[in-house]
N, C-alpha and C positions, 0 to 999 in steps of 0.2 A: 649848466650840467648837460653831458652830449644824452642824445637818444637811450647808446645804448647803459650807460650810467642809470639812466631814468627805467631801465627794461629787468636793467640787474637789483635796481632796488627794490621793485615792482616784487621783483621775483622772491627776495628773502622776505618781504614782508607775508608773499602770500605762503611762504615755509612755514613760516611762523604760528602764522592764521591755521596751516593745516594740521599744525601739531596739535593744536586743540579739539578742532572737527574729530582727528582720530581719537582723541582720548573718548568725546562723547559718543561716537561711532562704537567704539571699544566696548563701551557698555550695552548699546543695542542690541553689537552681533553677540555678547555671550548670552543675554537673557533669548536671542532668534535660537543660538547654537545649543540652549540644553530644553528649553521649552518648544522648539520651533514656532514660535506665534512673536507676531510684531508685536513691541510695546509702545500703544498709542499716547499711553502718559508722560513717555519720555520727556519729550519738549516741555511738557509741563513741569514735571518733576526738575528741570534746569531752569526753570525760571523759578520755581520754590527756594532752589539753592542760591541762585543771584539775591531775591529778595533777602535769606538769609545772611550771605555775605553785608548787605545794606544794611540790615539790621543790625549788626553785634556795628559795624561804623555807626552808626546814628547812636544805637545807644550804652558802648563804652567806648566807644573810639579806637575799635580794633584797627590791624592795618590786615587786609583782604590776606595776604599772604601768611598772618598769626593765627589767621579765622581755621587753613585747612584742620586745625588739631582738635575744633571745634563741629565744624563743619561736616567731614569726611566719617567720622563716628554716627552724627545724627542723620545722613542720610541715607550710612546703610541701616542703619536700623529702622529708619522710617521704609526701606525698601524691603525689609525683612518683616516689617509689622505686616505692610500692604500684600503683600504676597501670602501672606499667613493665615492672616485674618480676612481679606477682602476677596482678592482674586481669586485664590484657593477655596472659598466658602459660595462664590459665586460661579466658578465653571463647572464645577459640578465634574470636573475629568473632561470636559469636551473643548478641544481648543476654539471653538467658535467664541464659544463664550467666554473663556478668555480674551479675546479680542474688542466683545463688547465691555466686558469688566473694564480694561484698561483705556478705552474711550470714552466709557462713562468717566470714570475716573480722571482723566485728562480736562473733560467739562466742568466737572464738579471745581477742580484746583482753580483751573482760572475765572470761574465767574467766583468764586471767594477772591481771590487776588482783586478781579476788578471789586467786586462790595471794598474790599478794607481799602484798597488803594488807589482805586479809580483807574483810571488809564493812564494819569500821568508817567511820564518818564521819570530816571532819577539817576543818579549819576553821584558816584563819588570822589573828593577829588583828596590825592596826597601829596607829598612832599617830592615825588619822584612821576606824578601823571605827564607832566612835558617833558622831561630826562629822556635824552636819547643817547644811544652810544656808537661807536666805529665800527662799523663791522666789512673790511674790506674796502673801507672810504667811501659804503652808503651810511649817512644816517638813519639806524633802527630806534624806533622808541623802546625804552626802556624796560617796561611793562612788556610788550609784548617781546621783545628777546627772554625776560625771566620766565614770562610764558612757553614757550616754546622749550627753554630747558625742563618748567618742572613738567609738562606734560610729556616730554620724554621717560621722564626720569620715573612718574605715575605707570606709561606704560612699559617701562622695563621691569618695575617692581609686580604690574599684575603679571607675566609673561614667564617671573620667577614663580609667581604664587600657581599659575595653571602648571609648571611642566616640573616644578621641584617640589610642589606639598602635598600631604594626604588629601587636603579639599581638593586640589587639582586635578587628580587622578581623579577621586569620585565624580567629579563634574564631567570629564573626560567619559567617563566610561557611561554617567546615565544619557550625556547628549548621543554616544553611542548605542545601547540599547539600555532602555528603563526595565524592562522586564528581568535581563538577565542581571544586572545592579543590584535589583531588589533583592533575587536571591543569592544572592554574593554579600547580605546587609547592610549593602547604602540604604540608609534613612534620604528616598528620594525626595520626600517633601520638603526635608532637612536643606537639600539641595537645590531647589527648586529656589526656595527662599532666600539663601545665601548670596542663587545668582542675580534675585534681584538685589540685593542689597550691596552687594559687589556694583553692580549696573549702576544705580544711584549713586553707592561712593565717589564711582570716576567723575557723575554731577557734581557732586558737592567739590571735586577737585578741580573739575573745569573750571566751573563756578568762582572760587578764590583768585584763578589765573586771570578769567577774563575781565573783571568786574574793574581793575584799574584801569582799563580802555575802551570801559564799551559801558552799558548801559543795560533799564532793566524796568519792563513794563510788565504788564497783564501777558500779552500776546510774543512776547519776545521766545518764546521757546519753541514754535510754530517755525520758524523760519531756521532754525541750528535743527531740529529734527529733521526737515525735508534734507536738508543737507546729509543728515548724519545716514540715511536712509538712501542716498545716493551712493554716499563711500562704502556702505556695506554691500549693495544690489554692484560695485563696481569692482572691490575688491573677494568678493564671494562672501556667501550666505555663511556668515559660522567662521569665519576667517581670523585670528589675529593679527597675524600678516600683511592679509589681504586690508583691514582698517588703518592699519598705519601708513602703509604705502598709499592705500586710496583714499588718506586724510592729506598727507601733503602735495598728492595730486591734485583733489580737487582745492585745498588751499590755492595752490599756483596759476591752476588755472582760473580760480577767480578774479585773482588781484589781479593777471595778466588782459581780463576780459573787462574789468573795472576801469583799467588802464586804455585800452587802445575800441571801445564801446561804450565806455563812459559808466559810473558809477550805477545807475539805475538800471544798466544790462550785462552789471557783472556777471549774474549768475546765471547768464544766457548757455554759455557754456557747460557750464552745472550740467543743465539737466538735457544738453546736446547728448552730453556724454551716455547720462540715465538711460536715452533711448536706444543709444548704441547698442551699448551692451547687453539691454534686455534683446535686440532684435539678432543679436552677431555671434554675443558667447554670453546668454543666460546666466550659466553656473560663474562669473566673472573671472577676475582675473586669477586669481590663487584656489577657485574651486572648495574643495574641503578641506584644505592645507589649516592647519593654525601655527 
């Protein structure tokens, strides 16, 4: 295989890899874009769903891709519990505390994770885990090219739900101004909570994608949220746009930095970029576009 062969395959795989990033990216910036506060529990909240994914395998012998119809219901409404009941009863109105709510909340998930499940790794394997397919006469694995399509196809459907439904508007308009929403009667709370559970669902969808090719411990959500927290700070604060483009960017250039710096300084790149942008153009690349 020549170089540039080895640089073009580099390249779709890290498409691939980025079409997921944006999905869980997806969810960060709309719960930043209607709350403005970072969700610390994010990462954790994607390892609840990978575990879940391992669970309905282990115990009916789901196949990860059966699971979304299972899956994508319990975690928004587990994102819609949390927000309702927790966060909301704990910020009191003040986004600081919000911030702390959802880092407590992030601590809490994963030292249960580690109680029931220890640290080990776990891994599931099916009838299509080695399956790879042609793509341009590189070999893609299979898993992750079906990845890459549904996580497309996740954020086409949220991008309908924000610009063509009544939720969409209302979400629209309280990330806009909450005061004047309110007296216009959006039920902001109503809202508030949906985006979490919106935010979650794209977990529990990443979740079904990724679980055929990767893997799922206590701490595994820690390192998809630094990430995910990259593509938002790159593609702008609040963006949808700006997530998708800055998911398959920083996809690419990991696998490319994986490639030609070695596996352990993939994501050297990554967070090159992170600084860039904080220090060059702040508001990132699409601004307040969605």
């Amino acid at each position: 295989m020549s170089d540039l062969s080895i640089v073009f395959a580099s390249l779709i795989n890290g498409l691939t890899m980025g079409a997921v990033y944006a999905l869980i990216a997806l969810g960060l910036t709309l719960i930043y874009g209607v709350l403005h506060i970072i969700n610390f529990a994010h990462g954790a909240a994607l390892m609840v769903a990978l575990y879940g994914v391992y669970g309905l395998r282990q115990a009916f012998g789901w196949d990860p891709y059966a699971s979304l119809v299972v899956l994508v219901p319990a975690m928004f409404a587990l994102g819609y519990v949390l927000q309702k009941i927790i966060i909301e009863r704990a910020s009191h109105g003040k986004d600081e505390y919000i911030l702390l709510a959802t880092l407590g909340l992030s601590i809490v998930l994963e030292n249960l994770a580690l109680l029931w499940f220890k640290s080990d790794t776990r891994t599931i394997e099916t009838a299509y885990t080695l399956s790879t397919v042609d793509v341009f006469g590189s070999a893609l694995s299979l898993p992750k090219a079906l990845a890459f399509v549904g996580a497309l196809c996740v954020c086409a459907l949220l991008w309908l739900i924000m610009n063509r439904s009544d939720l969409g508007r209302a979400i629209r308009a309280v990330s806009k101004e909450k005061v004047g929403a309110q007296l216009m009667g959006i039920d902001v709370a109503h809202v508030y909570a949906m985006c979490f559970g919106i935010g979650l669902a794209c977990l529990g969808a990443a979740a079904c994608f990724l679980m055929p090719a990767y893997y799922v411990n206590p701490m595994v959500g820690n390192g998809f949220v630094l990430v995910a927290f990259t593509i938002v700070v790159l593609g702008g604060m609040g963006s949808f746009l700006g997530a998708l483009i800055g998911g398959l960017v920083i996809g690419v250039v990991e696998s490319l930095g994986g490639l030609w710096l070695g596996e352990s300084l993939g994501q050297v790149g990554i967070f090159l970029i992170f600084i860039f942008v904080l220090l060059f153009r702040p508001q990132g690349l699409f601004g307040g576009k969605s």
